[in-house]
Z-matrix of the N, CA and C atoms (Angstrom, degrees):
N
C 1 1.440
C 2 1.535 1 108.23
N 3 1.302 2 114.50 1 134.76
C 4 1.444 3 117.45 2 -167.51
C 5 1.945 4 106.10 3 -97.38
N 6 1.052 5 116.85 4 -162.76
C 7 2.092 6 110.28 5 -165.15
C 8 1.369 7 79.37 6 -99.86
N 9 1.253 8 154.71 7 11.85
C 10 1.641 9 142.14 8 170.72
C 11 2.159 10 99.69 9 -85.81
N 12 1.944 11 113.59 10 -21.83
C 13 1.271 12 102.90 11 -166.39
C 14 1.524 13 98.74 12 117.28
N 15 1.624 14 129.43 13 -63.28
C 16 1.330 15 118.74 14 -163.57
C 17 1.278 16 122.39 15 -103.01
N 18 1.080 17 123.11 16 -171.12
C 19 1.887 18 121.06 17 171.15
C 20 1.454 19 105.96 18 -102.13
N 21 1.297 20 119.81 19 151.10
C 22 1.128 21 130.12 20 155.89
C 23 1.674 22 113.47 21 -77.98
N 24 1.604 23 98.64 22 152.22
C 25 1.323 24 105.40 23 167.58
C 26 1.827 25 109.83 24 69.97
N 27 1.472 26 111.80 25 16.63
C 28 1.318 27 134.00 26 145.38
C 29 1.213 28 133.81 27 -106.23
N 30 1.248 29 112.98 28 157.57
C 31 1.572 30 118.39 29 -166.08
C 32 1.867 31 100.07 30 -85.44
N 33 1.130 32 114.31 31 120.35
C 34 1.580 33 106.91 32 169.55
C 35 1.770 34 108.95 33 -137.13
N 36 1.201 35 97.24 34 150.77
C 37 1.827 36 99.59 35 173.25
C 38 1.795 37 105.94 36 -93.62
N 39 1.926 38 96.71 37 127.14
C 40 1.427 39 119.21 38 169.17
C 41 1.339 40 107.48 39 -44.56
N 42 1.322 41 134.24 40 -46.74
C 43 1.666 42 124.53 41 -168.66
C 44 1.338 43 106.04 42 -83.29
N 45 1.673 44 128.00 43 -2.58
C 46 1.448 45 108.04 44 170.73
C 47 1.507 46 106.28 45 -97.09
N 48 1.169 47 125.20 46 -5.03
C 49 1.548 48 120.83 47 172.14
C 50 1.902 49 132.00 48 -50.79
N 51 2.096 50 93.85 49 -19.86
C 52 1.114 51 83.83 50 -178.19
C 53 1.510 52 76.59 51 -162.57
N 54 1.410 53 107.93 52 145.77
C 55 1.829 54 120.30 53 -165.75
C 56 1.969 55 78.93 54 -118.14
N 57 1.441 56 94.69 55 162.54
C 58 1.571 57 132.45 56 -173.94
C 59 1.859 58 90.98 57 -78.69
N 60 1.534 59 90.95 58 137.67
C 61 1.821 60 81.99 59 174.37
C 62 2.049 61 70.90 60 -140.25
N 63 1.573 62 96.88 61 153.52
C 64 1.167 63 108.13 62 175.82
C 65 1.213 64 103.45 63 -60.10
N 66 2.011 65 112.02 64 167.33
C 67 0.933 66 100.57 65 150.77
C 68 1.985 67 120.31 66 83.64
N 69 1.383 68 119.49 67 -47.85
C 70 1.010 69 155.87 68 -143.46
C 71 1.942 70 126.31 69 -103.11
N 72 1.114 71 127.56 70 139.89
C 73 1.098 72 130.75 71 131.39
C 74 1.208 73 132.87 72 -111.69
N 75 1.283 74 126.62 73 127.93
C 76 1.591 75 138.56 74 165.31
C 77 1.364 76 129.38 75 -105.69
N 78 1.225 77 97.50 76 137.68
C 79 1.836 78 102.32 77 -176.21
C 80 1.696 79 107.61 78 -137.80
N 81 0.969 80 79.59 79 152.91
C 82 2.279 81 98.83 80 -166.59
C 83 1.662 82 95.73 81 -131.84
N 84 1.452 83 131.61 82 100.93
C 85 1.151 84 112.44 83 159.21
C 86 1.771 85 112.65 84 -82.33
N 87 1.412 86 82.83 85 148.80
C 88 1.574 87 94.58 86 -164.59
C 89 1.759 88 95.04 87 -99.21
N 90 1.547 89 125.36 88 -40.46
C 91 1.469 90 114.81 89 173.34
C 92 1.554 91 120.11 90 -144.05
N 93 1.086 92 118.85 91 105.94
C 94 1.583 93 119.30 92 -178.99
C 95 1.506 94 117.74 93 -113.38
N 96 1.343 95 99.27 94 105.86
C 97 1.508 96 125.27 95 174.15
C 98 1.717 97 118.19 96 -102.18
N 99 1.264 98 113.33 97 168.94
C 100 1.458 99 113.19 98 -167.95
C 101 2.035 100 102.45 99 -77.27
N 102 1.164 101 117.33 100 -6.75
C 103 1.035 102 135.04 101 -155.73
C 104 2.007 103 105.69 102 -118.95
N 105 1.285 104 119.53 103 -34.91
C 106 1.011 105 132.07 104 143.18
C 107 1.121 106 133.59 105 171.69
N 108 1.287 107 137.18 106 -156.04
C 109 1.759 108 141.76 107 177.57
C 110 1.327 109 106.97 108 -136.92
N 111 2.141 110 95.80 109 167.41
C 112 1.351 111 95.83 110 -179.03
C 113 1.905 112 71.05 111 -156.47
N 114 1.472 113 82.31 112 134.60
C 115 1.486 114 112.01 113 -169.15
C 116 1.643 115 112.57 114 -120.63
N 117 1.171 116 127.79 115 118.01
C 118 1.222 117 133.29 116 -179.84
C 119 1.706 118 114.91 117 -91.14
N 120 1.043 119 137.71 118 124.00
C 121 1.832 120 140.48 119 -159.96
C 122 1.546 121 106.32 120 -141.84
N 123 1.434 122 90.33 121 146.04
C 124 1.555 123 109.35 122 165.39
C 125 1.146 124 122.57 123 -129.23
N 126 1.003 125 117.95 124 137.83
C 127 1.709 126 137.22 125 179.75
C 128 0.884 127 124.58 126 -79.40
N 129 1.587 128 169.13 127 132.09
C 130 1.406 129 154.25 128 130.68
C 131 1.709 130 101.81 129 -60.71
N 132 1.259 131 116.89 130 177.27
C 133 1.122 132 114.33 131 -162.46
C 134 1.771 133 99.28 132 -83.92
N 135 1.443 134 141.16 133 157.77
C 136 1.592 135 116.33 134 177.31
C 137 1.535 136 127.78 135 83.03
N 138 1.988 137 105.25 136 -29.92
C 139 1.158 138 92.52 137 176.97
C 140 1.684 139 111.52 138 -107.26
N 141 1.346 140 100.70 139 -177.26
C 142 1.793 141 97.12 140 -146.08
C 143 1.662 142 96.41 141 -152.93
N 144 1.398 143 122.17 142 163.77
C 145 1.492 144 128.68 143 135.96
C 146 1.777 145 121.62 144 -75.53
N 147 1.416 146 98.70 145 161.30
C 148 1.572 147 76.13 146 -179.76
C 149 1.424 148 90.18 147 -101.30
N 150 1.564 149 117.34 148 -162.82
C 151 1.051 150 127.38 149 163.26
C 152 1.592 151 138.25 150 -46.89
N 153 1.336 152 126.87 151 101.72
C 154 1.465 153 118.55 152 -156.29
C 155 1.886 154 92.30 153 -130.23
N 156 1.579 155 86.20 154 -162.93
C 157 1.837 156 109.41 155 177.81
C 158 1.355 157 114.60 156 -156.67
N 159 1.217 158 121.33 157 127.32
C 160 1.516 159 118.12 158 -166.76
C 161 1.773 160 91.21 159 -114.79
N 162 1.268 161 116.18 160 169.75
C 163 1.685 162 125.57 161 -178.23
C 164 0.961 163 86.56 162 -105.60
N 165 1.489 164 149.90 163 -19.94
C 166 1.758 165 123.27 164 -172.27
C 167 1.837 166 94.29 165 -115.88
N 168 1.575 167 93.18 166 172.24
C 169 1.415 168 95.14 167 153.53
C 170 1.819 169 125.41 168 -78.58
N 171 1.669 170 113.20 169 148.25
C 172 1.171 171 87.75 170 179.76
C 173 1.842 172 76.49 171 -134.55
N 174 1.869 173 102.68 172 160.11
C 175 0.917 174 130.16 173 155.76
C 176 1.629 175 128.91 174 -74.56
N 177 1.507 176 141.01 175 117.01
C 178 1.100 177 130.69 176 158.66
C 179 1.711 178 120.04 177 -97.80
N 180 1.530 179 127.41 178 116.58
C 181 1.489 180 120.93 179 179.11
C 182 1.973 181 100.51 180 -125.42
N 183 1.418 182 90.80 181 108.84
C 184 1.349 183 114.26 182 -173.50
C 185 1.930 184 117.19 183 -58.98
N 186 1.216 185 129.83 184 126.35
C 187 0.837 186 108.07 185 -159.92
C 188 1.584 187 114.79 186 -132.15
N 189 1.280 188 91.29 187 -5.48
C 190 2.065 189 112.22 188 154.86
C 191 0.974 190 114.96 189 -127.56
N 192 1.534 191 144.94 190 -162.59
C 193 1.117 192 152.75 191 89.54
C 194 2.097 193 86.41 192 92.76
N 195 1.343 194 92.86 193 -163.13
C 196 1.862 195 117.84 194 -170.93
C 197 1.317 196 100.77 195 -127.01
N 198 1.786 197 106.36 196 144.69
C 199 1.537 198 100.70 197 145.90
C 200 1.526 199 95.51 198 -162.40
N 201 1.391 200 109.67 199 168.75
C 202 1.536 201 124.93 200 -152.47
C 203 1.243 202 86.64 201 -122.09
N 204 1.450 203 114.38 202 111.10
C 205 1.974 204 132.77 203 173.43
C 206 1.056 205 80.69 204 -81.19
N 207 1.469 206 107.94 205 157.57
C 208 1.728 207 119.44 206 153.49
C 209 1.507 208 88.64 207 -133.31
N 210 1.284 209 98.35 208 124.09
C 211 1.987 210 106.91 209 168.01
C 212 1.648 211 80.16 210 -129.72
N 213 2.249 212 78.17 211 139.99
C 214 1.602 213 104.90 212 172.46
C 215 1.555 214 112.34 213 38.64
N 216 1.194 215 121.88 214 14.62
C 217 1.794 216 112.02 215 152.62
C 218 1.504 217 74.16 216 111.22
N 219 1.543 218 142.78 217 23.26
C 220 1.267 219 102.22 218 160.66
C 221 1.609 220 114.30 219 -131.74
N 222 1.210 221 124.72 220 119.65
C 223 1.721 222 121.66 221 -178.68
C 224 1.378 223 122.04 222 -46.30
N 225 1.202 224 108.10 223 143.59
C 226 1.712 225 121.77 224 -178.63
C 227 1.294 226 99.62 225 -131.29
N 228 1.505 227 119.88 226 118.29
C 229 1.743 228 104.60 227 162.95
C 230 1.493 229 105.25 228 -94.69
N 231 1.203 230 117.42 229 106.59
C 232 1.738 231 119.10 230 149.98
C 233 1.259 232 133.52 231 -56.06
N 234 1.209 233 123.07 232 117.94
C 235 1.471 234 120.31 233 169.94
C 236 1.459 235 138.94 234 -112.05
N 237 1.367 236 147.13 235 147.32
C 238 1.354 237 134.65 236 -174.43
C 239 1.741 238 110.93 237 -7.51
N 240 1.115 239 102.25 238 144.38
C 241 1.760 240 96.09 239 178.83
C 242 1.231 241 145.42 240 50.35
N 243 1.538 242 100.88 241 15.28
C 244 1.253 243 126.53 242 -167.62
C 245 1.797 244 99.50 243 -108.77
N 246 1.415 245 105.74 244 173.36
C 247 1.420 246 98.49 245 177.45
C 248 1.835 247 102.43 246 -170.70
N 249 1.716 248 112.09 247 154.65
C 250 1.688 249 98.28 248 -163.02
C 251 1.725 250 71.48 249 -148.71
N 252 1.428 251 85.42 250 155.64
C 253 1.631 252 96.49 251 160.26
C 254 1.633 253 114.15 252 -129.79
N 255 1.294 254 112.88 253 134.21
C 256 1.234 255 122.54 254 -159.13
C 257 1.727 256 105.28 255 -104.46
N 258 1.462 257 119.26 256 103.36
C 259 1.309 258 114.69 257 -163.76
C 260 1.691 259 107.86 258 -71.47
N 261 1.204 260 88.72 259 175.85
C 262 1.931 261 108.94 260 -144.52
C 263 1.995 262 80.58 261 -80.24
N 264 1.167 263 120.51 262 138.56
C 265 1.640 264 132.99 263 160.22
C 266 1.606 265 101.33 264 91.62
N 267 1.520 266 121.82 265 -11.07
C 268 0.906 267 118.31 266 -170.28
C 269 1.375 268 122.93 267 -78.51
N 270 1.188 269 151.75 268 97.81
C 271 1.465 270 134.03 269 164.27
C 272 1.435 271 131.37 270 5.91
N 273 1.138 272 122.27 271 114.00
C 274 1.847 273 121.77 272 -177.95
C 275 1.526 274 110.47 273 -143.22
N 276 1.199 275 115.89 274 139.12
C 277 1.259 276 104.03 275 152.51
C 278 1.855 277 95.50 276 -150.14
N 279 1.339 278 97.81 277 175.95
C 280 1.091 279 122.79 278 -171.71
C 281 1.852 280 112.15 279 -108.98
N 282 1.863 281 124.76 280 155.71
C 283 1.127 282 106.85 281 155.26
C 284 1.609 283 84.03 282 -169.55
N 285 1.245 284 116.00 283 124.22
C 286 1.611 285 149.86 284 -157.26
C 287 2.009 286 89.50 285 -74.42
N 288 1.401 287 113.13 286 108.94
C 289 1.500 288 123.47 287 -172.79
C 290 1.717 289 95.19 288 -78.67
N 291 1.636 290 114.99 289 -25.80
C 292 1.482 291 110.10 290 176.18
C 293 1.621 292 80.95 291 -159.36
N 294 1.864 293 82.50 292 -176.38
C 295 1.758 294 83.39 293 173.15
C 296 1.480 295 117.55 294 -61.08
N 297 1.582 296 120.23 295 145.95
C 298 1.561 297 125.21 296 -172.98
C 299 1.561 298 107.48 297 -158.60
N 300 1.503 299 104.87 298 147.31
C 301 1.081 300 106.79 299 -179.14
C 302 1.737 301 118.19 300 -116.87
N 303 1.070 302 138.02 301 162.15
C 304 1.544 303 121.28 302 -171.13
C 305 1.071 304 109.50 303 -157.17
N 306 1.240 305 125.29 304 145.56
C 307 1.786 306 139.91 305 172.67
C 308 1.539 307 101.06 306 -98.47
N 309 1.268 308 117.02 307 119.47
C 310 1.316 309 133.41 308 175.19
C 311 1.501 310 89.94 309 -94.15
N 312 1.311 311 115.00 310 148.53
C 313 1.588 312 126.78 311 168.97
C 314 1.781 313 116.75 312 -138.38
N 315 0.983 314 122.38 313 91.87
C 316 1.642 315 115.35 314 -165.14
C 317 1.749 316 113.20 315 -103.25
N 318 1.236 317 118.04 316 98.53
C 319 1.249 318 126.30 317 176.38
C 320 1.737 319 114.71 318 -52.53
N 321 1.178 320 157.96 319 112.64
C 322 1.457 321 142.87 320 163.91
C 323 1.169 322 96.62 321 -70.54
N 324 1.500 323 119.97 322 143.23
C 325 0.917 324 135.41 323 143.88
C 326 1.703 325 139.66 324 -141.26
N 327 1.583 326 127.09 325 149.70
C 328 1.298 327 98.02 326 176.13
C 329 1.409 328 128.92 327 -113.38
């Protein structure tokens, strides 16, 4: 078992990495390299990021529940099994349509 909790080079399910806490968001990164991360999150229903800007591109692939991205002023509803990529400088935020869980994926690049 590695300092993230799991083993590599085992089979594990993304939605048990991080359980729903009321009220709440939770996040479990699952791999952080100098090059990038991949972050596992939970939603309560209501809660959200606010409006931000990241320097890389990042991937979101939804893996419970809904939530409505807004990149650059425009809404996206995501749903289970769904997935968006939110370009790098662009405006995003997030706000959880019910409880949801999500794989963040962030490429570095220069």
């Amino acid at each position: 078992m590695n300092e993230k909790g799991f083993s590599p080079a085992q089979v594990a399910r993304l939605a048990d990495f991080v359980q729903y806490q009321e009220g709440s968001v939770v996040s479990r990164e699952v791999i952080s390299k100098t090059t990038g991360t991949v972050t596992i999150f939970s939603f309560d229903q209501g809660q959200g990021l606010s409006e931000h800007t990241a320097p890389f591109d990042a991937m979101v692939y939804v893996i419970d529940g809904s939530v409505e991205i807004t990149i650059g002023g425009r809404p996206h509803k995501v749903g289970a099994g769904e997935m968006i990529i939110m370009p790098a400088n662009q405006p995003h935020a997030l706000k959880a349509l019910e409880k949801f869980k999500m794989m963040l994926i962030m490429i570095r690049s220069q």
